[in-house]
ZAGU-495623 format. One line per field, with one value per atom (N, C-alpha, C): residue number from 1; residue in one letter; x, y, z. Coordinates in steps of 0.2 Angstrom, whole numbers, plus 5000, padded with zeros to 4 digits. Example, Ala and Ser with C-alpha at 12.3 -4.5 7.8 and 13.67 -1.06 7.14 Angstrom:
# residues 2
num = [1  1  1  2  2  2]
residu = [A  A  A  S  S  S]
px = [5066  5062  5066  5064  5068  5064]
py = [4972  4978  4984  4989  4995  5000]
pz = [5039  5039  5039  5035  5036  5039]
//
This chain:
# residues 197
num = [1  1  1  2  2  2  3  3  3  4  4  4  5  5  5  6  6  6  7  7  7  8  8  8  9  9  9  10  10  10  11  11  11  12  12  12  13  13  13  14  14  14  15  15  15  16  16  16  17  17  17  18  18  18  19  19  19  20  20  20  21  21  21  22  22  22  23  23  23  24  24  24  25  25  25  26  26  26  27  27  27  28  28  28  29  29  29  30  30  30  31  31  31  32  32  32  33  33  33  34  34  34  35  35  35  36  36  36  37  37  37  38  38  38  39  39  39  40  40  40  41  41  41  42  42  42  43  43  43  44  44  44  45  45  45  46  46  46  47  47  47  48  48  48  49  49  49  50  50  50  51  51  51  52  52  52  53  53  53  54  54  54  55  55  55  56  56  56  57  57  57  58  58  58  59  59  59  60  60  60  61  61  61  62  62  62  63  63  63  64  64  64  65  65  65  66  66  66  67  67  67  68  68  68  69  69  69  70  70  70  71  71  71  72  72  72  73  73  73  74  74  74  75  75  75  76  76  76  77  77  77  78  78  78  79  79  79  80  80  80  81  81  81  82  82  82  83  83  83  84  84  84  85  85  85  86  86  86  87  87  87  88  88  88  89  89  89  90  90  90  91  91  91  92  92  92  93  93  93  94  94  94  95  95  95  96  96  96  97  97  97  98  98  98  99  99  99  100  100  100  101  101  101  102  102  102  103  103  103  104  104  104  105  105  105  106  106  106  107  107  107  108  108  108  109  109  109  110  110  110  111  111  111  112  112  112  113  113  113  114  114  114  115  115  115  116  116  116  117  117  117  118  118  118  119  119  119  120  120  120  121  121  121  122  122  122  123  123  123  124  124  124  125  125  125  126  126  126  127  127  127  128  128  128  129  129  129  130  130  130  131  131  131  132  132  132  133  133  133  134  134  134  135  135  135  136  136  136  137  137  137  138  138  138  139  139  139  140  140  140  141  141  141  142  142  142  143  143  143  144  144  144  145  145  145  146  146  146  147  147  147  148  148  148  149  149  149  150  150  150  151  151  151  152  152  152  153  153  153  154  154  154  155  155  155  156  156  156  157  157  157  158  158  158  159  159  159  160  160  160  161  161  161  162  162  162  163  163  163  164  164  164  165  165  165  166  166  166  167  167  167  168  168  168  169  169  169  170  170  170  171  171  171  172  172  172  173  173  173  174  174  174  175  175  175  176  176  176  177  177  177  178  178  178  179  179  179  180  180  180  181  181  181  182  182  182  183  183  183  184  184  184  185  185  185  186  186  186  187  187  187  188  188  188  189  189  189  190  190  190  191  191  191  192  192  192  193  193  193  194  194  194  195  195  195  196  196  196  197  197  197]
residu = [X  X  X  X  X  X  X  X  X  X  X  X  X  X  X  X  X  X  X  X  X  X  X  X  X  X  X  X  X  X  X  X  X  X  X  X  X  X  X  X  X  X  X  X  X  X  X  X  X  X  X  X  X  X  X  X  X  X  X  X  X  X  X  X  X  X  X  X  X  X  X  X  X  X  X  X  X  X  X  X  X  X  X  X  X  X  X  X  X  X  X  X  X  X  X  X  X  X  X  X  X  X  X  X  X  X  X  X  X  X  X  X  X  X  X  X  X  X  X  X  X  X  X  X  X  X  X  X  X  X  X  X  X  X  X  X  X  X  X  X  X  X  X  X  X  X  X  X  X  X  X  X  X  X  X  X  X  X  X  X  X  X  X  X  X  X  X  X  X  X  X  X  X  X  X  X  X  X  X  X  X  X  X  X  X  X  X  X  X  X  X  X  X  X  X  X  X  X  X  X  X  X  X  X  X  X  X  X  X  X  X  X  X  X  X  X  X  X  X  X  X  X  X  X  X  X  X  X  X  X  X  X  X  X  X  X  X  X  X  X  X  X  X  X  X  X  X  X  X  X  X  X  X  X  X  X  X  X  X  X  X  X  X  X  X  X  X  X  X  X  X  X  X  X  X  X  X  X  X  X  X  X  X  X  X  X  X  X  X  X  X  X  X  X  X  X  X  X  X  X  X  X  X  X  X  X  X  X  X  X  X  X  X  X  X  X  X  X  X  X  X  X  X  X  X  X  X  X  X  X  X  X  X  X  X  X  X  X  X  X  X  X  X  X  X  X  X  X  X  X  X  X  X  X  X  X  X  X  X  X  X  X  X  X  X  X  X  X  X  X  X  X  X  X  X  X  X  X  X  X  X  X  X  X  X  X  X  X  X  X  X  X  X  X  X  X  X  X  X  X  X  X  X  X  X  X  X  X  X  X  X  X  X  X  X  X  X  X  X  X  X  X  X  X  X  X  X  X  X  X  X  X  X  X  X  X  X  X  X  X  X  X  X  X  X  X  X  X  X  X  X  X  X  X  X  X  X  X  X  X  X  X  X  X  X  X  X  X  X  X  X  X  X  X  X  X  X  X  X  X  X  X  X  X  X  X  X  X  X  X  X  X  X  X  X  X  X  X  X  X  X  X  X  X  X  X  X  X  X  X  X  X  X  X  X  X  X  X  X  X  X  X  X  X  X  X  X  X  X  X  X  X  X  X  X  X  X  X  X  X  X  X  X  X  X  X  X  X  X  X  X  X  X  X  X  X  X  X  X  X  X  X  X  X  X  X  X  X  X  X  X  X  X  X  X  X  X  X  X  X  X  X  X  X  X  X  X  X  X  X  X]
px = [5004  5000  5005  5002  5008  5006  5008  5009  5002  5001  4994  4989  4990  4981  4982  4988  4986  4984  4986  4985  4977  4975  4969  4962  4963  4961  4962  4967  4966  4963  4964  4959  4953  4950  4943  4941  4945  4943  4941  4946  4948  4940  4940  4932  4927  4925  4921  4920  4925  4927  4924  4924  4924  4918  4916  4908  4904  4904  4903  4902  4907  4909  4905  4907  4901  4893  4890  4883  4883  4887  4883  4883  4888  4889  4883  4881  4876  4867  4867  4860  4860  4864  4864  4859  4854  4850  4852  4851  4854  4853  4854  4851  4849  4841  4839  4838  4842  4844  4837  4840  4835  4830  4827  4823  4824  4828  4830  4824  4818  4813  4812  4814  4815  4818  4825  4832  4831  4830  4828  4822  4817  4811  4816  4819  4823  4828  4832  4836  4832  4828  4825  4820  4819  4815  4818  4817  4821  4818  4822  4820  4822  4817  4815  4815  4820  4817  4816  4812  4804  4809  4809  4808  4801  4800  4793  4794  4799  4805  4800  4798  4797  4789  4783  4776  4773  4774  4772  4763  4760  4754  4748  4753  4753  4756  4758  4761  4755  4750  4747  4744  4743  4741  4746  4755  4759  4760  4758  4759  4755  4748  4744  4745  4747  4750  4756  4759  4766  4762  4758  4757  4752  4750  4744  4747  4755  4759  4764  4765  4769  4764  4758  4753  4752  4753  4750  4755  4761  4767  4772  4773  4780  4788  4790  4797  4797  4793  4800  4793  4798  4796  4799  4795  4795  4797  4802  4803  4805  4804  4807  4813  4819  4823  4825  4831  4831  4835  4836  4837  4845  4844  4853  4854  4851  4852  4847  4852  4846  4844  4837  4830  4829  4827  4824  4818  4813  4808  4808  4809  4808  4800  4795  4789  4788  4787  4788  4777  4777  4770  4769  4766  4766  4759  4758  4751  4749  4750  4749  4745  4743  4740  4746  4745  4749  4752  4759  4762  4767  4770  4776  4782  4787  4791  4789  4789  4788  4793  4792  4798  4795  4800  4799  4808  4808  4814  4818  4824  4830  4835  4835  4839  4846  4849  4851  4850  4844  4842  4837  4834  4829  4824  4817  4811  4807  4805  4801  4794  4790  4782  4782  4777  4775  4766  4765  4756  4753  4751  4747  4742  4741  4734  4729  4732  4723  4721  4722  4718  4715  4716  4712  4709  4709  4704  4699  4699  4695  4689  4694  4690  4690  4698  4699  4704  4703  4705  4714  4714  4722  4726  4722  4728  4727  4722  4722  4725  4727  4733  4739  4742  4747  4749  4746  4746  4746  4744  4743  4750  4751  4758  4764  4766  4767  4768  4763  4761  4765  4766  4769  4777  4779  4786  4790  4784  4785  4785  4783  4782  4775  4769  4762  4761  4758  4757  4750  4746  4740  4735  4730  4726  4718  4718  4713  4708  4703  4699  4699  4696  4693  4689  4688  4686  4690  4686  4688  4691  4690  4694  4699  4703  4708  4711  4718  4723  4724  4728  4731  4725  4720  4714  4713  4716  4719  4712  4712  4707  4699  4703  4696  4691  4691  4686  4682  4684  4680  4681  4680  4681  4677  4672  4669  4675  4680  4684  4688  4691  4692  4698  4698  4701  4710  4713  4719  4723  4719  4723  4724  4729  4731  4726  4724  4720  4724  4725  4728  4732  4729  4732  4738  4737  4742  4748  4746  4751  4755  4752  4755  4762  4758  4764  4769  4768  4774  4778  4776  4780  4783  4783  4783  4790  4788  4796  4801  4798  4805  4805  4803  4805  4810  4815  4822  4827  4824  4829  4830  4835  4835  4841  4843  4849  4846  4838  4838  4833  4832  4829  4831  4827  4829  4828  4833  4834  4826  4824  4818  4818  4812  4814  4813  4812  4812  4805  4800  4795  4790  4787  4783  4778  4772  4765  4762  4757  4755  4747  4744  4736  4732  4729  4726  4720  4712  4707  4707]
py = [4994  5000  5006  5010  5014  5022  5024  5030  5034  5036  5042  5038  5032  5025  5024  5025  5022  5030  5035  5042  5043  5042  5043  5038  5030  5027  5030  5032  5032  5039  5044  5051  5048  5045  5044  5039  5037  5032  5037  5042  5046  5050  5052  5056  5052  5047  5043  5044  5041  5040  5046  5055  5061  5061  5059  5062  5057  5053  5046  5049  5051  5051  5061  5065  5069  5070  5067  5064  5060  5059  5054  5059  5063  5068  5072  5074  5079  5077  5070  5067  5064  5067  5062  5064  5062  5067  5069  5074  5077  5073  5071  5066  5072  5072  5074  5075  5081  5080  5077  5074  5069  5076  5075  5076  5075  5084  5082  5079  5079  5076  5068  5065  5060  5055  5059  5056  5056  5061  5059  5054  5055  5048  5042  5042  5035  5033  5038  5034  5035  5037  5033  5027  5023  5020  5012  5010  5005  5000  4994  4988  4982  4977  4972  4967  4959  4954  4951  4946  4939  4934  4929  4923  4916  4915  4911  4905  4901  4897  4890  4890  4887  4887  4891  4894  4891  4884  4878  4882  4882  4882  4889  4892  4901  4906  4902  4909  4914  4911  4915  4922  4919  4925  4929  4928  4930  4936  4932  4938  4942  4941  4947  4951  4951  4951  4958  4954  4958  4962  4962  4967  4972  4973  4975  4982  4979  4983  4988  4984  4990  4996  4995  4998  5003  5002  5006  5011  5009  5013  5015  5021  5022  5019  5022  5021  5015  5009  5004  4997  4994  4990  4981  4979  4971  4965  4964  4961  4954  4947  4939  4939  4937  4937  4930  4931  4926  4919  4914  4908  4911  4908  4907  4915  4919  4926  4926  4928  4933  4935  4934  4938  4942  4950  4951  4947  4947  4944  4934  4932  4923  4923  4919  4916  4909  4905  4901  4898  4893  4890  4886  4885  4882  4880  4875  4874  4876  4880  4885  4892  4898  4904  4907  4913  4917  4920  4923  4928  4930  4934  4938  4942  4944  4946  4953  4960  4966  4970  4974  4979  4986  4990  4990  4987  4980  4975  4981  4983  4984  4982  4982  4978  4978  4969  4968  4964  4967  4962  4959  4954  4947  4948  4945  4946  4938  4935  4929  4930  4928  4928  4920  4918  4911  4912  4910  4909  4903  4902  4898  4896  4887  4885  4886  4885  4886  4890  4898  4902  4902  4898  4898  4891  4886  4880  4885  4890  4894  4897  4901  4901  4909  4912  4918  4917  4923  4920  4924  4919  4918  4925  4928  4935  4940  4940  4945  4944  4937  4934  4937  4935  4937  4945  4947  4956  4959  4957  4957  4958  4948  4948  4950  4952  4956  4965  4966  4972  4973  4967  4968  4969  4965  4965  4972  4977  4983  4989  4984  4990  4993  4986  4989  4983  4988  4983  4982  4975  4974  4983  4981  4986  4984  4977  4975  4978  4978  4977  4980  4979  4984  4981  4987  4985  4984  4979  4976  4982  4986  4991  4992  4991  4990  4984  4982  4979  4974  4979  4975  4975  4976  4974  4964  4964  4956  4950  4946  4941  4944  4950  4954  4955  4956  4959  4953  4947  4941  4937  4931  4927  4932  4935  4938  4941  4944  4950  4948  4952  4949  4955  4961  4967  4965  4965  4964  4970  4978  4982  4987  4990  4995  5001  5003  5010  5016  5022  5027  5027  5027  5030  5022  5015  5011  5014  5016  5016  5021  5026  5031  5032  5027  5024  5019  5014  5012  5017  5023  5027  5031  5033  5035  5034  5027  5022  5020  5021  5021  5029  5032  5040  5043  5043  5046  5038  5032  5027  5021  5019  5013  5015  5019  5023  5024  5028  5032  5025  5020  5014  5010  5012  5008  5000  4997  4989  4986  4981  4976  4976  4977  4975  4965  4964  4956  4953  4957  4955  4950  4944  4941  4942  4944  4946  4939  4936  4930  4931  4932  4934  4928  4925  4921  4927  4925  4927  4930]
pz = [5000  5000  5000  4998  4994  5001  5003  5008  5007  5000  4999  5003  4999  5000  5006  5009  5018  5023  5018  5022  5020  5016  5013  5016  5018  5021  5027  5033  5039  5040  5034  5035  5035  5031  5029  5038  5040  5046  5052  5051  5056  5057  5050  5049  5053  5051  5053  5059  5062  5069  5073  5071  5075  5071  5066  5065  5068  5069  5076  5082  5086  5090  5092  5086  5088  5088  5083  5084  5089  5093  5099  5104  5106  5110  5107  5103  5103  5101  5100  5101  5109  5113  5120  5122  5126  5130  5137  5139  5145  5151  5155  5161  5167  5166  5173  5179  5185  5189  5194  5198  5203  5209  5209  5213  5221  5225  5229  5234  5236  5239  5238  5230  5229  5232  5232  5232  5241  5243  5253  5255  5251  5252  5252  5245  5242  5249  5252  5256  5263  5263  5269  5271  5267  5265  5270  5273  5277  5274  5271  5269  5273  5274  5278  5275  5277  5272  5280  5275  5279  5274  5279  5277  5278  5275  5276  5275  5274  5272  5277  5281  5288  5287  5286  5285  5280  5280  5274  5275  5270  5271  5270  5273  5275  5269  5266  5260  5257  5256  5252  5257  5264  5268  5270  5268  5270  5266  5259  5254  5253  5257  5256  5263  5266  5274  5272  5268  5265  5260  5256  5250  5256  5260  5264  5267  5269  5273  5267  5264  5257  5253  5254  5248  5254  5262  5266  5271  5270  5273  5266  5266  5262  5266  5271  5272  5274  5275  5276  5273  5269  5262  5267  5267  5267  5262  5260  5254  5255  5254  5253  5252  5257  5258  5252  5250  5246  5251  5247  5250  5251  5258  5261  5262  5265  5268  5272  5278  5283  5283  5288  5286  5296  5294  5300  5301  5298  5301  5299  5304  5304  5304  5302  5301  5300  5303  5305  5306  5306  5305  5313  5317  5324  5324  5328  5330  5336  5338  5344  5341  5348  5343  5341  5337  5334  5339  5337  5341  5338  5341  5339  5343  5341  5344  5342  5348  5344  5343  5337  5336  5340  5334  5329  5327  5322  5320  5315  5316  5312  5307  5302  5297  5302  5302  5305  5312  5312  5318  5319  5322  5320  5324  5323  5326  5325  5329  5325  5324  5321  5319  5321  5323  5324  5323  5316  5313  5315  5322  5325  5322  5322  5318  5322  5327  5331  5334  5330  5328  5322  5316  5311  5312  5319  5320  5323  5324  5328  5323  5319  5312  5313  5314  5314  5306  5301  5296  5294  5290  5291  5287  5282  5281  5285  5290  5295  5299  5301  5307  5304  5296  5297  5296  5295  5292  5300  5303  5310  5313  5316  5315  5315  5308  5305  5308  5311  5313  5320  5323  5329  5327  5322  5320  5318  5314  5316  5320  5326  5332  5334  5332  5336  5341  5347  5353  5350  5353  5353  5355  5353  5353  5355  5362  5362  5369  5367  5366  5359  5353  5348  5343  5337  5333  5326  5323  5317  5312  5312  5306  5310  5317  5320  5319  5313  5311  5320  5323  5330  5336  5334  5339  5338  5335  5331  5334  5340  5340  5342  5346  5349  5346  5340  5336  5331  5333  5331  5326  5324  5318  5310  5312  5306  5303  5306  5304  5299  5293  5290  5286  5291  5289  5290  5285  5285  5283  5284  5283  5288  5288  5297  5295  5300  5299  5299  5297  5297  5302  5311  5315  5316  5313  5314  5308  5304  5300  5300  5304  5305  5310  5315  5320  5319  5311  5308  5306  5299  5297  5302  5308  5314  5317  5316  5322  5314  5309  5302  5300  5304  5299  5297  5303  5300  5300  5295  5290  5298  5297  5299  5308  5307  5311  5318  5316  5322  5327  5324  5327  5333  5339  5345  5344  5349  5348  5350  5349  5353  5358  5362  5369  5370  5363  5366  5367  5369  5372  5365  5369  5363  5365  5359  5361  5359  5363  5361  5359  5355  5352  5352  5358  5362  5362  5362  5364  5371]
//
């Protein structure tokens, strides 16, 4: 190849190359800066994993249990730990009533759920048990005597019940004990709430 043919191919490469390399730079589109209110929601957001690995029987009420509590709280998200990882919340299936350890549970640290059957031989139904639950893992004490539109008024309120969602003022007291993220969260005190009639 003779000098001209090799100067003349690597000019024509060279062009390519920068009119290339210009139209990309200048079809980019600009990346929109994030949303400071966004961006502070996004990191405060505390995420929780459940294991239900143990709750042969109970998944279905588990998962409506867990979708009940995401659709109704923003900062802190309940997610299925995956196999072979730590989960704060343990659930577990027993033939005893339900109970729970209460929080409110911090990433890092563990809480058990135990979905008793002989509460649903009883004919109290099972995704209100576990949303319930559940409800203590984030830091609601019982609330009994009550009524049915009360989440953790849990056996009090009768087998008819069937209300598996927190009312405002519970939810309120979740987003409450996760509002400034996972840091400013007091340890458990340990105590197991046992939801016996």
């Amino acid at each position: 190849m003779s000098l001209y043919t090799w100067l003349r191919t690597a000019t024509v490469g060279f062009t390519i190359v920068l009119a290339t390399a210009t139209a990309t730079t200048a079809n980019a589109a600009p990346t929109p800066a994030a949303e400071p209110s966004a961006t502070a929601s996004a990191a405060a957001v505390v995420t929780l994993r459940y294991d239900d690995s143990r709750a042969g029987g109970w998944e279905a009420a588990i998962a409506a249990g867990v979708a009940s509590w995401n659709a109704n709280v923003d900062n802190v998200k309940l997610v299925e730990a995956a196999p072979g990882t730590r989960a704060e919340i343990v659930i577990v299936a027993t033939t005893g009533w339900p109970q729970a350890t209460l929080g409110p549970v911090r990433p890092g640290r563990q809480v058990r759920v135990e979905l008793g059957s002989q509460a649903v031989s009883q004919g109290y139904d099972k995704t209100r048990i576990a949303a319930h639950e559940l409800g203590h893992s984030l830091g609601l004490p019982d609330t009994k005597p009550g009524p049915c539109s009360q989440l953790m008024s849990g056996s009090s309120a009768g087998t008819a019940c069937v209300n598996a969602i927190p009312n405002t003022a519970e939810q309120a007291r979740v987003e409450s004990a996760y509002a400034a993220g996972a840091a400013s969260l007091v340890a458990t005190d340990g105590r197991v709430l046992v939801d016996a009639p």
